[in-house]
matplotlib code that plots the C-alpha trace (Angstrom):
import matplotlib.pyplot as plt

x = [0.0, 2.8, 4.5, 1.5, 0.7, 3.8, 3.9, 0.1, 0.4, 4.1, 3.2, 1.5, 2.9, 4.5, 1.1, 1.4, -0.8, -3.4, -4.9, -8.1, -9.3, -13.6, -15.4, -14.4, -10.9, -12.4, -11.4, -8.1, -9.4, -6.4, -6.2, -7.6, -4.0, -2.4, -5.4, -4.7, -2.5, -1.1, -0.2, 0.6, 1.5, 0.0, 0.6, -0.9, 0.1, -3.6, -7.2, -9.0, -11.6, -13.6, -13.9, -13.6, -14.3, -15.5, -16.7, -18.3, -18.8, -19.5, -17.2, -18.5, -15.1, -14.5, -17.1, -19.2, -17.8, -16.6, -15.5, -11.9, -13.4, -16.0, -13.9, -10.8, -13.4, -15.5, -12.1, -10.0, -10.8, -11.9, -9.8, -11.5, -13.1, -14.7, -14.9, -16.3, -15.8, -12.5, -10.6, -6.8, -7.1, -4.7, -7.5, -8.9, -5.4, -4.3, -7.4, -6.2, -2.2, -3.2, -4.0, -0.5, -1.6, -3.5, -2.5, -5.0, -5.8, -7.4, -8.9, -8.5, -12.1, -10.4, -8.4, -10.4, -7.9, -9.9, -8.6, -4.8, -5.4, -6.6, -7.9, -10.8, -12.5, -13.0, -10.5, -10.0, -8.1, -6.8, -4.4, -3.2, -1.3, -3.3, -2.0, -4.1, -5.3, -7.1, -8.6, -11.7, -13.0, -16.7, -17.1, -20.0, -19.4, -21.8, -23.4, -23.0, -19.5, -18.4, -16.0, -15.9, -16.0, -13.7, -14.2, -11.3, -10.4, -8.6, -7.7, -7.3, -5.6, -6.9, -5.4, -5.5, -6.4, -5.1, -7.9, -8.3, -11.1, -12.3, -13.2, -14.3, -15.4, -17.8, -19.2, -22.2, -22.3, -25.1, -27.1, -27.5, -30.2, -29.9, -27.5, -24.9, -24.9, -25.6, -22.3, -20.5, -22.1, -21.0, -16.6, -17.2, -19.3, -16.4, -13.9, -16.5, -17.0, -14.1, -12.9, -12.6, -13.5, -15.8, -16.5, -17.1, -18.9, -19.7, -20.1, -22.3, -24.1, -26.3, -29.3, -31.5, -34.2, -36.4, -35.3, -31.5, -32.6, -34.3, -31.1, -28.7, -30.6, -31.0, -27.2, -26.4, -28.3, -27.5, -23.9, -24.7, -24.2, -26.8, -27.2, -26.4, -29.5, -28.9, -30.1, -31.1, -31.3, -31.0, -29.4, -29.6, -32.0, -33.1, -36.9, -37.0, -34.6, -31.4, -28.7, -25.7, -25.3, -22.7, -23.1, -21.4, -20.8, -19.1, -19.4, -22.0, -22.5, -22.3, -23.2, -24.0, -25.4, -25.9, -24.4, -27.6, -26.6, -23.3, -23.5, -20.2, -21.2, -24.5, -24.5, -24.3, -21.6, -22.4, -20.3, -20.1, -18.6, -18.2, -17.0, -15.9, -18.7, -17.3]
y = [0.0, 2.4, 2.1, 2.5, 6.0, 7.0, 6.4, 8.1, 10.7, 12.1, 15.3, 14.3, 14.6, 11.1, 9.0, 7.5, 5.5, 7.5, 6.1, 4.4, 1.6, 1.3, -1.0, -4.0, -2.5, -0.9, 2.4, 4.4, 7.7, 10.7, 13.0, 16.3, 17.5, 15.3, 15.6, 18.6, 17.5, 20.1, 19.6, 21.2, 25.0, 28.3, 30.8, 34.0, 35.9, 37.4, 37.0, 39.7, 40.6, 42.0, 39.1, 35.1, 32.5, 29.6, 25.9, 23.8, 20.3, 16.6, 14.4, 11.2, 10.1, 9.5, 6.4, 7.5, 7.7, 10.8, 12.6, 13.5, 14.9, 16.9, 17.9, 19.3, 20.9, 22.6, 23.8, 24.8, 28.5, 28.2, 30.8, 28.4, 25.2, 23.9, 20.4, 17.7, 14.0, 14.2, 10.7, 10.3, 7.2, 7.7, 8.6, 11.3, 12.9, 12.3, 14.8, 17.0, 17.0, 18.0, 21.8, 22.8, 26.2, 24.9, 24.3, 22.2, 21.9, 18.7, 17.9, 14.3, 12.9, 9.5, 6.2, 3.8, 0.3, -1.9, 0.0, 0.7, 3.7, 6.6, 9.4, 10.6, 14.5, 17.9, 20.3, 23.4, 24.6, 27.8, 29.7, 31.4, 30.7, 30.8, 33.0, 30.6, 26.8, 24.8, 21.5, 21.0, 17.3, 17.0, 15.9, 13.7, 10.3, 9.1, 5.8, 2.9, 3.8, 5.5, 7.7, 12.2, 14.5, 17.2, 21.2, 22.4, 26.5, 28.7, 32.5, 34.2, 37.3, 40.0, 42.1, 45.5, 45.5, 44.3, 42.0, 37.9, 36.5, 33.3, 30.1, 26.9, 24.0, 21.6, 18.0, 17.9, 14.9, 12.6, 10.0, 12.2, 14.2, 17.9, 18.8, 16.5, 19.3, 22.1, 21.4, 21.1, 24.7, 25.8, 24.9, 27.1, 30.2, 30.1, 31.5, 33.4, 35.4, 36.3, 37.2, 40.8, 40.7, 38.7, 35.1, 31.4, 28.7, 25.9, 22.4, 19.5, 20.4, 17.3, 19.0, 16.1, 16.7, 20.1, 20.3, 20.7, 23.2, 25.6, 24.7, 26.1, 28.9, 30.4, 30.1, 31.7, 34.5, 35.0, 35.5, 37.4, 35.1, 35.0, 32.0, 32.3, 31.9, 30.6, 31.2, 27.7, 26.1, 22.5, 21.1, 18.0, 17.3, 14.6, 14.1, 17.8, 19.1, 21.0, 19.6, 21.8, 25.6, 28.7, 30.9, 34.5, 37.7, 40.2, 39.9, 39.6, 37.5, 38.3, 35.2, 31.7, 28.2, 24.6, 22.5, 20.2, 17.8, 16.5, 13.0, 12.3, 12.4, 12.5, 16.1, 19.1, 21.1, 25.0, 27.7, 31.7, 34.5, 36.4, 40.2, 41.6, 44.0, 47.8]
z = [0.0, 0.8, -2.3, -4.4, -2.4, -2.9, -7.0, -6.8, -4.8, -4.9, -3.3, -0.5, 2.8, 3.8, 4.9, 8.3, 10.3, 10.3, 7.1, 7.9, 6.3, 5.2, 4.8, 4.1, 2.9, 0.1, 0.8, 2.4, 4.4, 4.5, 7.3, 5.7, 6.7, 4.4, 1.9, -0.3, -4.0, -6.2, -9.5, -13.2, -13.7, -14.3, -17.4, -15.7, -12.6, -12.3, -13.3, -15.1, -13.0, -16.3, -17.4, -15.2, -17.6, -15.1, -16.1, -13.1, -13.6, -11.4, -13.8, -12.3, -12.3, -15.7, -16.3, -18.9, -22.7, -24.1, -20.8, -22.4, -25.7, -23.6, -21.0, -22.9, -25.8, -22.9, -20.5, -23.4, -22.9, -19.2, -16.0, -13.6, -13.6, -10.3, -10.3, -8.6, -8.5, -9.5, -10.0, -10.6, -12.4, -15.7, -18.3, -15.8, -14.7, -18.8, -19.0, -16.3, -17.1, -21.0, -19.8, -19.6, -18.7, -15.6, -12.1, -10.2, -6.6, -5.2, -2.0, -1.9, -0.1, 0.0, -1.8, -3.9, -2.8, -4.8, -7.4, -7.2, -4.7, -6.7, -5.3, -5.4, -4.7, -5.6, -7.6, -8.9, -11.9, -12.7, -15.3, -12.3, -8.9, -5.8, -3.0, 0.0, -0.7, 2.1, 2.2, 4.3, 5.4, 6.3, 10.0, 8.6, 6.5, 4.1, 5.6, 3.4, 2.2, 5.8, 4.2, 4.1, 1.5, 1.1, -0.1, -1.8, -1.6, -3.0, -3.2, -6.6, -7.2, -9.2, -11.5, -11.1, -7.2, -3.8, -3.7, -4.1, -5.4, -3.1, -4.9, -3.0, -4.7, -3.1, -3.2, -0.9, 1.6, 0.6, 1.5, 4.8, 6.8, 6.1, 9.2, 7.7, 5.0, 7.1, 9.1, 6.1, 4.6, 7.2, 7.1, 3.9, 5.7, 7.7, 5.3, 3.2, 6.4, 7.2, 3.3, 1.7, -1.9, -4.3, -3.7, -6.0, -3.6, -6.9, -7.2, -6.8, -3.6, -3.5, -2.8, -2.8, -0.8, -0.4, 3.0, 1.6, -0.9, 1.7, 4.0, 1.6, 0.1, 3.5, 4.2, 1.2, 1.5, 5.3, 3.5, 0.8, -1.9, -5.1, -7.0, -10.8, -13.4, -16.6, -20.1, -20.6, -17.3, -18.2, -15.1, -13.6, -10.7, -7.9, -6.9, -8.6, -6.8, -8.7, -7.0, -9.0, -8.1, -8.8, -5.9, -5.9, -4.3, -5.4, -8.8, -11.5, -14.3, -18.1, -19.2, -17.9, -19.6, -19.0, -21.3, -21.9, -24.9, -22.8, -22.1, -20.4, -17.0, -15.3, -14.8, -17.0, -17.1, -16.2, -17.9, -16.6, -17.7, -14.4, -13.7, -10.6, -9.1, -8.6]

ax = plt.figure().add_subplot(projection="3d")
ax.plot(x, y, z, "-o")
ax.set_aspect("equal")
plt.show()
């Protein structure tokens, strides 16, 4: 097991024993400290803050056909892209490592061992450096697999201005009464509270149930956020419930779609033009 973390995840802290073991040995949980995996490089030194191209996007892992001609057609032209179910198996990171312009950040929810140890979670990718990452672990584990999911997060800087734009990608905790999601809402209020300047909250919020809507929509709005509308809002839902969101403040949006005729995952991907609200 060792030597395969250390072929799959060469910038990971050293693992120790902390590494937990679900169910069954099906799955290797990382302490959120040794959770967050950096990889490929930047072209920019700042993000126009006329004009954030942004794609968000639950890539189921790569197991439905056509995910690497979507994926590298839709991001070609993308600042940001916000991405959940992330997988580092080698057609998924092939996808990833072919923007050589990107650097991605990955909060790693946990190891598939039945199948050689890739990790799983959210990312984000951007053409620029981030000044502040963190990697937040829900408290809360789904209950038939027993393992976390993890926010990643991220500050932006702007050109033009002293301030960073914050972007936190999410993958909701599922299978779970609304608290479960409420306390993980909550890791990311945290640092949207405390942040100066405009803010992405995006992702696959796994808003299942009406009670998880209402949940969500009150915390964003406690915090100021506004949910983006789209021109043809063709995203996914569960017992009519729209489970993906962009949430912002700060900025406004010029433009935003759903991608409705993709088929490589089992969610749309959403695109926004964003601008930085004077």
């Amino acid at each position: 097991m060792m030597k395969a973390l250390a072929l799959l995840l060469p910038l990971l802290t050293p693992v120790t024993d902390n590494l937990r073991i679900y169910p069954a040995s099906k799955y290797i949980l990382v302490p959120e400290s040794q959770a967050h995996l950096t990889f490929g490089t930047a072209e920019d030194n700042r993000l126009d803050p006329k004009s954030i191209k942004i794609l968000v996007w639950n890539i189921k892992k790569g197991q439905e056909p056509g995910l690497e001609h979507d994926f590298k057609e839709i991001g070609k032209d993308r600042d940001l892209m916000i991405i959940s179910e992330g997988f580092l198996n080698p057609l998924v990171k092939g996808i990833f490592d072919s923007f050589e312009d990107i650097r991605w950040d990955m909060g790693i929810s946990f190891l598939y061992k039945k199948d050689h140890n890739y990790a799983t979670g959210t990312l984000i990718g951007s053409r620029v450096d981030p000044k502040w990452t963190a990697v937040r672990e829900t408290v809360d584990h789904e209950p038939v697999m027993q393992t976390p999911k993890c926010m990643t997060m991220g500050k932006y800087p702007l050109r033009g201005t002293t301030e960073q734009l914050l972007v936190i990608s999410i993958h909701g905790v599922n299978a779970v009464l609304p608290g479960a999601l409420d306390r993980q809402i909550e890791q990311a209020a945290i640092e949207i509270r405390k942040h100066v300047g405009p803010v992405i909250f995006a992702g696959d919020f796994n808003t299942n149930l009406q009670a998880k809507v209402r949940m969500v929509m009150k915390a964003m709005g406690d915090l100021g956020m506004q949910s983006v509308g789209f021109r043809n809002d063709e995203r996914d839902t569960v017992g009519g419930n729209i489970i993906d969101y962009i949430f912002i403040r700060g900025l406004h949006p010029k433009d935003a779609e759903v991608l409705g005729k993709i088929m490589s995952s089992d969610h749309k991907p959403m695109l926004a033009e964003l601008a930085v609200t004077h």
